[in-house]
C-alpha positions, -999 to +999 in steps of 0.1 A: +023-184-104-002-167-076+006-126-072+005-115-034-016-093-025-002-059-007-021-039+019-006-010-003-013-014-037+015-003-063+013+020-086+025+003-121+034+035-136+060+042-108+077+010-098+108+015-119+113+046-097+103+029-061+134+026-042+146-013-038+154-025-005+187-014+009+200-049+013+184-080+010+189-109+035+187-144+031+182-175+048+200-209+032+189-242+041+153-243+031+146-211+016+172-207-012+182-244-012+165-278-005+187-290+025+157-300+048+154-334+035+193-336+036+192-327+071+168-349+080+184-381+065+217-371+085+198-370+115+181-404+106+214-421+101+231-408+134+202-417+154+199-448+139+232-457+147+222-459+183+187-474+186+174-442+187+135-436+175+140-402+152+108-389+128+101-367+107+080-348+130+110-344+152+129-336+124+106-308+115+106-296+151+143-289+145+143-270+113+158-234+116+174-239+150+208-233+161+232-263+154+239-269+192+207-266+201+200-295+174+229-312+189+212-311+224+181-327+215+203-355+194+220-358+223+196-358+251+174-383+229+204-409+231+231-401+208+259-405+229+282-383+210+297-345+222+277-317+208+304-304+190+308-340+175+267-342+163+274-309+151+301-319+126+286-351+119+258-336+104+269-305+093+297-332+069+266-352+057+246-324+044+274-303+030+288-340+010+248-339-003+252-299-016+285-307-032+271-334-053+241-313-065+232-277-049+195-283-042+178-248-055+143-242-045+123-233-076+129-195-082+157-186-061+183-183-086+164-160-107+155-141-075+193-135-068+206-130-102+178-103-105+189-085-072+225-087-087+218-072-115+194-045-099+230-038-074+211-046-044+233-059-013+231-093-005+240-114+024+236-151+039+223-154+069+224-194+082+223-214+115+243-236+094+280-236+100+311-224+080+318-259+063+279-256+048+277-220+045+311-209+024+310-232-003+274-226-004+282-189-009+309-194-034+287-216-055+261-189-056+287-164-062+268-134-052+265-125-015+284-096+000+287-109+034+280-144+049+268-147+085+271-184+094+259-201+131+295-203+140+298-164+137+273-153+164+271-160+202+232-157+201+218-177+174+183-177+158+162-168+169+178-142+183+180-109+163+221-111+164+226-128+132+204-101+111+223-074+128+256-084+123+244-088+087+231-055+083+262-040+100+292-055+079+265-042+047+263-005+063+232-002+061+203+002+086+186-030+091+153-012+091+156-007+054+164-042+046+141-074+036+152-111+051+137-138+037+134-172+057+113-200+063+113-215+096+096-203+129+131-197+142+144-175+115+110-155+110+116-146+154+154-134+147+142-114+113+116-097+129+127-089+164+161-075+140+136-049+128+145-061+092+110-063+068+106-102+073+091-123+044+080-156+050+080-184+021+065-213+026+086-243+041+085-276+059+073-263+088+042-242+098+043-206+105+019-187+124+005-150+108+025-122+130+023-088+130+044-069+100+048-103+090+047-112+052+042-141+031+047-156-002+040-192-013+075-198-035+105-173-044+091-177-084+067-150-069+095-128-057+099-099-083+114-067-077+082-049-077+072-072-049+104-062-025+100-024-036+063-030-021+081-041+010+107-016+014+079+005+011+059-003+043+034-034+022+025-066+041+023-092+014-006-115+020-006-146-003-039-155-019-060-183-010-052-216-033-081-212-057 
């Protein structure tokens, strides 16, 4: 396990008694589960089904987008389907591939049971639709609100998601940490005015201001939000 490093370092002696985040907000498909590769195999198999070239590195291009906007590229790429169709299609496929085995990334169940217990506020923020996003959320069985793509008229990365989050919490978005990992979430998080943390995904994120990293949620501890509800940008440490 690598330990971020803080441009505010913590005082060990007082962290029991440094206020948590007032909520903490999290991303779905590739931050607290796997879904990428699930994603990308549905896309693979629609595109397929009509001679149409698809790679990974387009996949990867579409990671953390809005559904239609997915659906638009399917679609203007050759997939002579309705948006609303594509949408569906692969919303189905992905959520048949969650049902048979919810992919966790490594640390993200203890990361949520630990905010549980600690009686922080937790919510699901997704581009991903209702039929992903609910039985999702009742498998984890610990979110207080769930903010799918189908709720909001301006999807990642537009700030809307995070503040409709925030709002049905009732608390100021200001005081709360999202966690995502796509270009796409990391632009709605941040221009929300939530504390954004960044973990490492499929797709490459450029350093931004007030921006924070962290290589895998293993490394999440509640010192480490305290730290960012404090003010800290975490800066992960160089692979040795």
């Amino acid at each position: 396990m690598t330990t971020p490093r803080t441009t505010t370092p913590a005082d060990p002696s007082t962290s029991g008694s440094r206020p948590l985040p007032a909520a903490v907000l999290w991303d779905m498909d590739g931050t607290l589960i796997d879904t990428e590769p699930l994603w990308m195999a549905a896309e693979i198999e629609l595109t397929s089904r009509f001679g149409v070239p698809w790679t990974a590195q387009d996949a990867t291009e579409l990671v953390g987008s809005a559904m239609v906007h997915s659906a638009g590229v399917l679609r203007a790429r050759g997939v002579d389907l309705p948006v609303p169709t594509i949408v569906d299609e692969l919303t189905a496929s992905v959520a048949r591939g969650v049902a048979r085995q919810v992919p966790w990334q490594p640390g993200a169940r203890d990361a949520l049971q630990a905010l549980r217990a600690a009686g922080v506020p937790l919510a699901l923020v997704t581009s991903s639709y209702r039929p992903l996003a609910d039985p999702f959320a009742v498998a984890a069985g610990v979110f207080d609100v769930v903010v799918a793509g189908d709720d909001v008229t301006r999807p990642k990365p537009d700030p809307e998601p995070y503040l409709a989050a925030a709002r049905a919490l009732g608390v100021p978005v200001e005081r709360c940490v999202a966690v995502e990992d796509s270009r796409s979430g990391i632009a709605s998080a941040l221009a929300s005015g939530a504390r954004t943390l960044a973990v490492d995904g499929v797709q490459h994120v450029a350093d931004r201001t007030g921006l924070s990293r962290i290589r895998s949620l293993r490394d999440l501890t509640l010192d480490v939000l305290r730290d960012l509800a404090a003010g800290a940008v975490l800066e992960v440490p160089p692979t040795r």
